[in-house]
Biopython code that builds the backbone (N, CA, C, O; Angstrom):
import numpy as np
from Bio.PDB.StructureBuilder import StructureBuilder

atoms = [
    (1, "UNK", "N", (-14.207, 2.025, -14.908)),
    (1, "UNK", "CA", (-14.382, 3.393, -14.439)),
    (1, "UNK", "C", (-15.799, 3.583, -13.909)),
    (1, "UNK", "O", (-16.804, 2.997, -14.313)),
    (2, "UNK", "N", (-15.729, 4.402, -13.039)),
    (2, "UNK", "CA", (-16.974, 4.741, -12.160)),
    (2, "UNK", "C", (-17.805, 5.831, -13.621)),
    (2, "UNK", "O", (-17.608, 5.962, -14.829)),
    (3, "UNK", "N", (-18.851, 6.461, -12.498)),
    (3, "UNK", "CA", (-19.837, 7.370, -13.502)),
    (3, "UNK", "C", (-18.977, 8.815, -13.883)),
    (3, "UNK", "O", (-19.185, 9.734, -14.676)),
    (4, "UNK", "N", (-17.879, 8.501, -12.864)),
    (4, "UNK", "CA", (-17.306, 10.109, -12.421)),
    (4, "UNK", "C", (-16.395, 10.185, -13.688)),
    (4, "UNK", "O", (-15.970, 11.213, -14.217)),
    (5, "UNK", "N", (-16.215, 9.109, -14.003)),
    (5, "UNK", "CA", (-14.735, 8.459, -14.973)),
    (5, "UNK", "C", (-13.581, 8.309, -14.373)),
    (5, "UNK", "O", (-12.511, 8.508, -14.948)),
    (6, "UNK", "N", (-13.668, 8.011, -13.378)),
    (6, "UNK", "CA", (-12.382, 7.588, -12.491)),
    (6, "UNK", "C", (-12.062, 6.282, -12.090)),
    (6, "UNK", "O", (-12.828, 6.151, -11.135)),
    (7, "UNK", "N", (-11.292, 4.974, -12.205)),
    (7, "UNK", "CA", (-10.868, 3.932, -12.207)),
    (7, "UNK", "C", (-11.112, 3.744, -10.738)),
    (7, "UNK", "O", (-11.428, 4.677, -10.000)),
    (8, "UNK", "N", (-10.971, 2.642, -10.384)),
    (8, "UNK", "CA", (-10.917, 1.651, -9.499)),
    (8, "UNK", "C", (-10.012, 1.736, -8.623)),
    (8, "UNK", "O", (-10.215, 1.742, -7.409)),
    (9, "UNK", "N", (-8.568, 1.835, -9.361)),
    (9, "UNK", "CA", (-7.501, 1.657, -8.769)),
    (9, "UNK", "C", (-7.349, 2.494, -9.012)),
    (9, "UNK", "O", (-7.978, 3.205, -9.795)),
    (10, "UNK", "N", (-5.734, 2.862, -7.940)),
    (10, "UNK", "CA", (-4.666, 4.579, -8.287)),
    (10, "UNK", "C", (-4.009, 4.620, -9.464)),
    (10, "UNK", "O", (-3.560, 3.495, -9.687)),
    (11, "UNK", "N", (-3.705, 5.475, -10.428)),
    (11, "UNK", "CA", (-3.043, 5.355, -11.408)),
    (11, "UNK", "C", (-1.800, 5.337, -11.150)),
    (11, "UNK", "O", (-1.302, 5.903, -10.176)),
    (12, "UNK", "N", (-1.058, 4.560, -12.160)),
    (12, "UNK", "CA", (1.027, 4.572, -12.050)),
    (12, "UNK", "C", (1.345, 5.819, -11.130)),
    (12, "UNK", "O", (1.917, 5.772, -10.041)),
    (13, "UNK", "N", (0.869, 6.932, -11.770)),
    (13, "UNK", "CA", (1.490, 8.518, -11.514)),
    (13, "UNK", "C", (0.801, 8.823, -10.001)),
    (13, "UNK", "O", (1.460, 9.469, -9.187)),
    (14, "UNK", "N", (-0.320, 8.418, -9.714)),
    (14, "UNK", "CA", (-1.040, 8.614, -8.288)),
    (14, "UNK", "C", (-0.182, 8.081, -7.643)),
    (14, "UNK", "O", (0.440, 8.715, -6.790)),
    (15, "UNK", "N", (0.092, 6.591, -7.940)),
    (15, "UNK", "CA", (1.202, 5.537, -6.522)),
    (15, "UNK", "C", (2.017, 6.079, -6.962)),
    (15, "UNK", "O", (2.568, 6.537, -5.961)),
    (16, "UNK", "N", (2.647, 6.454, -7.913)),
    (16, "UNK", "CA", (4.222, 7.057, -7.670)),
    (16, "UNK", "C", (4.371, 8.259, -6.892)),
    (16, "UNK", "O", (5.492, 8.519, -6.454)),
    (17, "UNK", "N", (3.064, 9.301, -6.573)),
    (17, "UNK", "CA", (3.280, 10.510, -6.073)),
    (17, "UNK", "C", (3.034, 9.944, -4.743)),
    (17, "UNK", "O", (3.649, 10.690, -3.981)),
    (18, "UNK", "N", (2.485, 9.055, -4.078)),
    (18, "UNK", "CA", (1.729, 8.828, -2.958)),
    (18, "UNK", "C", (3.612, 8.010, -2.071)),
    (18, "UNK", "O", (4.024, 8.287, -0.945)),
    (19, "UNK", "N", (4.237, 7.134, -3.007)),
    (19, "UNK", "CA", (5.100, 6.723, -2.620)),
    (19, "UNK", "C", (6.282, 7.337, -2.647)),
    (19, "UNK", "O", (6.885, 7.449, -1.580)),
    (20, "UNK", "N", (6.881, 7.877, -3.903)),
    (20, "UNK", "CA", (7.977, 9.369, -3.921)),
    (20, "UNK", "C", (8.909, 8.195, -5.210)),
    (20, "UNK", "O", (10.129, 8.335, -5.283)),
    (21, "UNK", "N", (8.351, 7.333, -5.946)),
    (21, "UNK", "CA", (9.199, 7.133, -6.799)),
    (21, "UNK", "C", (9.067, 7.180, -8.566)),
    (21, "UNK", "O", (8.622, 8.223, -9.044)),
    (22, "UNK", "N", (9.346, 6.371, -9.241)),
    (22, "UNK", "CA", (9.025, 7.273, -10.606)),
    (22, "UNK", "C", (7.718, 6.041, -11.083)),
    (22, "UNK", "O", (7.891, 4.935, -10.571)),
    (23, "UNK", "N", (6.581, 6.171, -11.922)),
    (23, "UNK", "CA", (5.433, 5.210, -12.001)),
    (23, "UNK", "C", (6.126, 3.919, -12.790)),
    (23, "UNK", "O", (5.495, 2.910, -13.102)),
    (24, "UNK", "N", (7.185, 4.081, -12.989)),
    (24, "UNK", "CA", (7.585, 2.514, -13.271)),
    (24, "UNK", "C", (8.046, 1.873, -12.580)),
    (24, "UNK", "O", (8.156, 0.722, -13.003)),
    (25, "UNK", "N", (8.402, 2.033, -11.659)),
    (25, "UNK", "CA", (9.516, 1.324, -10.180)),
    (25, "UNK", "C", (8.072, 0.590, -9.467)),
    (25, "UNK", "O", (7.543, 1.144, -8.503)),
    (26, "UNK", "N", (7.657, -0.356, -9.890)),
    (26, "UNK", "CA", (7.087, -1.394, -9.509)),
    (26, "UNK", "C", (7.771, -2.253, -8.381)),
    (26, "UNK", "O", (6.936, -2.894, -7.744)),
    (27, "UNK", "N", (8.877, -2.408, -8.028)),
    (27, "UNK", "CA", (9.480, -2.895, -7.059)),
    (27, "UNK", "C", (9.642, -2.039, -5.820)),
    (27, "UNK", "O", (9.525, -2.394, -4.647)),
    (28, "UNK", "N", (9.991, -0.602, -6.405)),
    (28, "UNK", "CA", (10.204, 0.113, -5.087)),
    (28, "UNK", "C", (8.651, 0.650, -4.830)),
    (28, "UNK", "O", (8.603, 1.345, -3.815)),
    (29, "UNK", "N", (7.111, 0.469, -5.634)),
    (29, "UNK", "CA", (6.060, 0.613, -4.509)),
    (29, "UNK", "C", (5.593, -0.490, -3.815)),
    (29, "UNK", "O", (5.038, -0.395, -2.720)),
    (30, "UNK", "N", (5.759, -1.371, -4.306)),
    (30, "UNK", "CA", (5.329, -2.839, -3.583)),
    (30, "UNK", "C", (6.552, -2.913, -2.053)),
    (30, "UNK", "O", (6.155, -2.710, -0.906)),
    (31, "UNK", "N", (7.229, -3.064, -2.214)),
    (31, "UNK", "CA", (8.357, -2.612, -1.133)),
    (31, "UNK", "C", (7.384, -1.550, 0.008)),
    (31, "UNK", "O", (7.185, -1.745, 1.207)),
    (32, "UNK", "N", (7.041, -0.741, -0.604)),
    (32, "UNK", "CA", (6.501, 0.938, 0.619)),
    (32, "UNK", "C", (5.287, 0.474, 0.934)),
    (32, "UNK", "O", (4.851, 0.874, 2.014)),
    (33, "UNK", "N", (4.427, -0.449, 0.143)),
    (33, "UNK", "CA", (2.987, -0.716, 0.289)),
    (33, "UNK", "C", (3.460, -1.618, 1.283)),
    (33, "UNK", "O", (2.914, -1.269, 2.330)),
    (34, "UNK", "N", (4.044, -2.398, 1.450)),
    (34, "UNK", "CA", (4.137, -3.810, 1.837)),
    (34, "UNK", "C", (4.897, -3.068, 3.141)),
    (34, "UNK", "O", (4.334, -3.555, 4.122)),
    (35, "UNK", "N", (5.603, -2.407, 3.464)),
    (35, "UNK", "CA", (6.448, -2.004, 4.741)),
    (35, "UNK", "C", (5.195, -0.777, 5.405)),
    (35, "UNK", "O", (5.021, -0.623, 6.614)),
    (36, "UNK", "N", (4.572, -0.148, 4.529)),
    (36, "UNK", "CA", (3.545, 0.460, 5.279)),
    (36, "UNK", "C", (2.279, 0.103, 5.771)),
    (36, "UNK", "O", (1.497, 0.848, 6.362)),
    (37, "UNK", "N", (2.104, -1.229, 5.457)),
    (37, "UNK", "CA", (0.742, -1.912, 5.932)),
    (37, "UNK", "C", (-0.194, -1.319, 4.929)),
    (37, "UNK", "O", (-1.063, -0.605, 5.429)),
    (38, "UNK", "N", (-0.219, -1.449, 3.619)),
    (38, "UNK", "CA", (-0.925, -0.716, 2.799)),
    (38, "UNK", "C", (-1.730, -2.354, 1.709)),
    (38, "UNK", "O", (-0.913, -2.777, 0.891)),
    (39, "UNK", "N", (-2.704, -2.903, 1.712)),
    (39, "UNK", "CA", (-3.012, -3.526, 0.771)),
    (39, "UNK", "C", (-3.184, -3.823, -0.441)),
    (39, "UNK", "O", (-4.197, -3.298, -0.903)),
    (40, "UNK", "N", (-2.395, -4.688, -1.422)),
    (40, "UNK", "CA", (-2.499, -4.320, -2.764)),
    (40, "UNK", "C", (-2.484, -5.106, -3.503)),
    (40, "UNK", "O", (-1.853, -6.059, -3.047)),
    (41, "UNK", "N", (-2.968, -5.356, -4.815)),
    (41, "UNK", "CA", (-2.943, -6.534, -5.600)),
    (41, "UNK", "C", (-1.837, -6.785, -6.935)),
    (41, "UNK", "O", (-1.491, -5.730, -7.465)),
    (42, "UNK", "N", (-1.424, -7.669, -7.355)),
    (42, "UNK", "CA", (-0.261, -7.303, -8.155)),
    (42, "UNK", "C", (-0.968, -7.446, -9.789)),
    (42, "UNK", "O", (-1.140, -8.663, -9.870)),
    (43, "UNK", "N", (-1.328, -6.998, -10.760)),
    (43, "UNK", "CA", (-1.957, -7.574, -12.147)),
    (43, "UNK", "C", (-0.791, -8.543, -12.682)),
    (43, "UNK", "O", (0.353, -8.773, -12.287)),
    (44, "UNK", "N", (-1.536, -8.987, -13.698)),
    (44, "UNK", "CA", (-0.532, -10.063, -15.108)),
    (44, "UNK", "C", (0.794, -9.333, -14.842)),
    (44, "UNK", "O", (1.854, -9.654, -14.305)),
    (45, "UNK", "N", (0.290, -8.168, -15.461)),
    (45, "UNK", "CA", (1.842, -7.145, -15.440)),
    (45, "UNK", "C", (3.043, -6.758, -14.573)),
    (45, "UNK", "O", (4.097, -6.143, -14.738)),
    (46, "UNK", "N", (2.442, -7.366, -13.618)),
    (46, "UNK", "CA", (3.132, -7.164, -12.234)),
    (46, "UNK", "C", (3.352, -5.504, -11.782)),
    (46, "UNK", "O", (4.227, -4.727, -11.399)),
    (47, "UNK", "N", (2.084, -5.558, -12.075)),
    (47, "UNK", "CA", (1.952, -3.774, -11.612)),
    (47, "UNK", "C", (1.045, -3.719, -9.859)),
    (47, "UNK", "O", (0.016, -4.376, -9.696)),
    (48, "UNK", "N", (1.507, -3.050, -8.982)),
    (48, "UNK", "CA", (0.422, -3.283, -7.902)),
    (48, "UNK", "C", (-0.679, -2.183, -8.424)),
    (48, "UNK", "O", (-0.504, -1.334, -9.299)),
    (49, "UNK", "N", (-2.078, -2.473, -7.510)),
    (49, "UNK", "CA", (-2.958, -1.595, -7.459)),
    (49, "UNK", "C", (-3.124, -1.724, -6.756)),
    (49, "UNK", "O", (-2.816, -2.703, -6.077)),
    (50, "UNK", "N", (-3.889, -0.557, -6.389)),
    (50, "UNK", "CA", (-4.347, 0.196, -4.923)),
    (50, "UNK", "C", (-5.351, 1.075, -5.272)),
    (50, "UNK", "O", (-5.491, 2.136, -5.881)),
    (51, "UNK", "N", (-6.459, -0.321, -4.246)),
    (51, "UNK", "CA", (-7.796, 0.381, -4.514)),
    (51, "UNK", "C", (-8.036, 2.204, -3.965)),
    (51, "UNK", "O", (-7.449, 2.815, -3.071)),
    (52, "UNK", "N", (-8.902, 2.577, -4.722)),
    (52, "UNK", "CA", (-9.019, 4.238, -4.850)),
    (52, "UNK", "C", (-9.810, 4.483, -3.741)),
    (52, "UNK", "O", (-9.472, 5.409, -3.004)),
    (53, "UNK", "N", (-10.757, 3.860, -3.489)),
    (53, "UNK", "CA", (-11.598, 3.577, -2.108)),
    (53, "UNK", "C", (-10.699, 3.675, -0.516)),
    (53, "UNK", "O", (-11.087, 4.306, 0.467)),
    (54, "UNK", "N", (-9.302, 2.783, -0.634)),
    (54, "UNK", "CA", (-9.089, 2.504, 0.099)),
    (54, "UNK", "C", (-7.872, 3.983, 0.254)),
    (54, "UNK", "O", (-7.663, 4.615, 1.289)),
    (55, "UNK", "N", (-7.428, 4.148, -0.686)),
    (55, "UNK", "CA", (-6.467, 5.443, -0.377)),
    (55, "UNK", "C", (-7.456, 6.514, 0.410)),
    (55, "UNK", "O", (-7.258, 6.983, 1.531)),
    (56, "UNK", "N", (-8.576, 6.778, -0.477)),
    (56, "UNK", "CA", (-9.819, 7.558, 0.619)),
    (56, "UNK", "C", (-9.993, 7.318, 1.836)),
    (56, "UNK", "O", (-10.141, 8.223, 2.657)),
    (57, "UNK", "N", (-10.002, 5.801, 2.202)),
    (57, "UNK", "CA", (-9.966, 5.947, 3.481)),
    (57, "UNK", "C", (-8.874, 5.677, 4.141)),
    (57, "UNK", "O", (-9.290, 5.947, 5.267)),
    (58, "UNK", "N", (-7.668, 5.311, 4.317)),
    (58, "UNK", "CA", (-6.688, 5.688, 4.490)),
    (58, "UNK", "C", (-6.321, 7.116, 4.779)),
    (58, "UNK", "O", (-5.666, 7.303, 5.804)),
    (59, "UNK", "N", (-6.567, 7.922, 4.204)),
    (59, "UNK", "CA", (-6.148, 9.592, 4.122)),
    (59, "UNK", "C", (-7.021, 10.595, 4.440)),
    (59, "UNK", "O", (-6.872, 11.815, 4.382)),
    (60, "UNK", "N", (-8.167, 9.773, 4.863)),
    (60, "UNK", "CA", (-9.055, 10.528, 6.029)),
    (60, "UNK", "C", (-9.052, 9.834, 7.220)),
    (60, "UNK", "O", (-9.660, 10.296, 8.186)),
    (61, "UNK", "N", (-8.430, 8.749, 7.291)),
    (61, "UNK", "CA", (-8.488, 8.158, 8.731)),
    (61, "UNK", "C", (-9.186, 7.312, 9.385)),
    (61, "UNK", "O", (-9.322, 6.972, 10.560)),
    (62, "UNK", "N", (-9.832, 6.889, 7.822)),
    (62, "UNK", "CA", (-11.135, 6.175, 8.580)),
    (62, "UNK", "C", (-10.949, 4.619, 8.306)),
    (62, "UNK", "O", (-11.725, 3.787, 8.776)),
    (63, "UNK", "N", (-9.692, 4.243, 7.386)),
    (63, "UNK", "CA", (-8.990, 3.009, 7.019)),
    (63, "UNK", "C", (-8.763, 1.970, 8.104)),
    (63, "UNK", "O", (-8.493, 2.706, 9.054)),
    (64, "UNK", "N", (-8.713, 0.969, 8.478)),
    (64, "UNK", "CA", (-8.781, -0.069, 9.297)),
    (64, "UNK", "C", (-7.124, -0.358, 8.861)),
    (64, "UNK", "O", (-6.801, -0.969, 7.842)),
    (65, "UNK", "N", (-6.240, 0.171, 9.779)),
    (65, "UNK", "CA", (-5.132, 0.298, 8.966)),
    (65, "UNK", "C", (-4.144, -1.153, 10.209)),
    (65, "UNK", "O", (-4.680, -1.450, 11.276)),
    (66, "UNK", "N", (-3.014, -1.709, 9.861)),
    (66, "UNK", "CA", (-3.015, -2.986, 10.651)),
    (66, "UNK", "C", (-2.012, -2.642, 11.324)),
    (66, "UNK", "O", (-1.290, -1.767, 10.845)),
    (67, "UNK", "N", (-1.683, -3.220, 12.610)),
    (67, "UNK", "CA", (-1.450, -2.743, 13.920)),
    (67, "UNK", "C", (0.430, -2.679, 13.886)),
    (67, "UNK", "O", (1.135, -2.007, 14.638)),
    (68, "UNK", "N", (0.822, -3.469, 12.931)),
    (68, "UNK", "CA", (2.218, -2.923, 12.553)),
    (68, "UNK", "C", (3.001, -1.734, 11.465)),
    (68, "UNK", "O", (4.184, -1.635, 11.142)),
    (69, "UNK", "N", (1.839, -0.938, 11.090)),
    (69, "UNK", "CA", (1.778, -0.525, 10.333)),
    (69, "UNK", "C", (2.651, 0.559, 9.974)),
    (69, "UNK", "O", (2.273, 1.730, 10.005)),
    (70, "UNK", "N", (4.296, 0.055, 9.490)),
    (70, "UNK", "CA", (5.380, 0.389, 9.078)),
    (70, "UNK", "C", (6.119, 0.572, 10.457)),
    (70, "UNK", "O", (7.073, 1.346, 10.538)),
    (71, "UNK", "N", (5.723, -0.060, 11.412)),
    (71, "UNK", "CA", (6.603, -0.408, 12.347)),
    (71, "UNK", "C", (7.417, -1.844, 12.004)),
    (71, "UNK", "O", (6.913, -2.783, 11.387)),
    (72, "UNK", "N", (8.920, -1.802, 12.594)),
    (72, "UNK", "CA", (9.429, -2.703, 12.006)),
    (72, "UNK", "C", (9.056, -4.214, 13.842)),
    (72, "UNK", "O", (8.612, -4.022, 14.974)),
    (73, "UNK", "N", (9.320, -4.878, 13.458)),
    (73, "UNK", "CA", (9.282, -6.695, 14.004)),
    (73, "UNK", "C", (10.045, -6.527, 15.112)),
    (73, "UNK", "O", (11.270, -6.485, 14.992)),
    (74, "UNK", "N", (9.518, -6.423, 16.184)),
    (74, "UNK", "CA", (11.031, -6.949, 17.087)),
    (74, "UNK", "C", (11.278, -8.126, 17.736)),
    (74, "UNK", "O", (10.423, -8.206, 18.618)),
    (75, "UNK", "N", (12.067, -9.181, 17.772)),
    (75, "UNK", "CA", (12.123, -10.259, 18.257)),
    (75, "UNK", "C", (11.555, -10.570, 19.010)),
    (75, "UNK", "O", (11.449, -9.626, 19.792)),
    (76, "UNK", "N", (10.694, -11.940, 19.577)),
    (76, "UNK", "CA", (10.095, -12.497, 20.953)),
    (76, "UNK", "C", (11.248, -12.906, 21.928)),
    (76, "UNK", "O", (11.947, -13.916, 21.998)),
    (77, "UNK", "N", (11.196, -11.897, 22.562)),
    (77, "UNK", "CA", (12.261, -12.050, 23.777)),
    (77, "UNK", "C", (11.585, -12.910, 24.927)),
    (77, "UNK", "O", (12.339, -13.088, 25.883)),
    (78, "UNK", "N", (10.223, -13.528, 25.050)),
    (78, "UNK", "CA", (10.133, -14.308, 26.238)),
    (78, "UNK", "C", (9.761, -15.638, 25.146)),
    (78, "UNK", "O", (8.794, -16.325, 25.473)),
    (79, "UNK", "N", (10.353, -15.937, 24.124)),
    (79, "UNK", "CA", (11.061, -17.312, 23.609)),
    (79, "UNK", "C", (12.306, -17.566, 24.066)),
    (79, "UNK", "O", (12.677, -18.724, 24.260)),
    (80, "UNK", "N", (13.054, -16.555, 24.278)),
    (80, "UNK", "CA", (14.438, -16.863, 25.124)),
    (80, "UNK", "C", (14.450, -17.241, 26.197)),
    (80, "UNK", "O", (15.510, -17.606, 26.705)),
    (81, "UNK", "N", (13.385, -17.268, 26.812)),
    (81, "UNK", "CA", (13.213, -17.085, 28.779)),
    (81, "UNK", "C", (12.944, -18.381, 28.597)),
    (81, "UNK", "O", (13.938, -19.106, 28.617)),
    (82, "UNK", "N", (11.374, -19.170, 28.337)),
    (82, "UNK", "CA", (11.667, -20.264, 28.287)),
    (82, "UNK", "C", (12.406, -22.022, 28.329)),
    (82, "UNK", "O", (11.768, -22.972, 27.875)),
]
sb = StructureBuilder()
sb.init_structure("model")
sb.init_model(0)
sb.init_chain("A")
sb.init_seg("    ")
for serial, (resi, resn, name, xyz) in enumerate(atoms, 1):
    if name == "N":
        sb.init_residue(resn, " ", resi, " ")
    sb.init_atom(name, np.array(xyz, "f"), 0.0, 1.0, " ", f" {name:<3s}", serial, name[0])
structure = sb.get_structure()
């Protein structure tokens, strides 16, 4: 915890509000992190975190956020041409 007393990472109940599911569904935020271009680390527990820093910047806009970012893949159509 910082000086403020606030952790590092988002708490269970923060990623569950940020994602829309309940703070134990560890599968369904890694899933939303991972389809939204969102970075995250998994603990022992297999819990993700998500740095608190980075939700800040993320949600002001100032996040370096990656260029597919919850856009889905679309095939290389000039591999077919070839």
């Amino acid at each position: 915890m910082n000086s403020l007393g606030v952790g590092t990472y988002l708490t269970m109940t923060e990623l569950a509000e940020l994602v829309g599911c309940r703070p134990t569904s560890h599968s369904c935020m890694k899933r939303w992190l991972t389809k939204h271009g969102w970075p995250y680390a998994v603990n022992i527990a297999g819990v993700p975190q998500v740095s608190r820093a980075y939700y800040a910047a993320r949600m002001t806009g100032t996040a370096n956020q990656s260029a597919n970012d919850g856009a889905e893949d679309e095939p290389n159509f000039e591999a077919l041409i070839a």
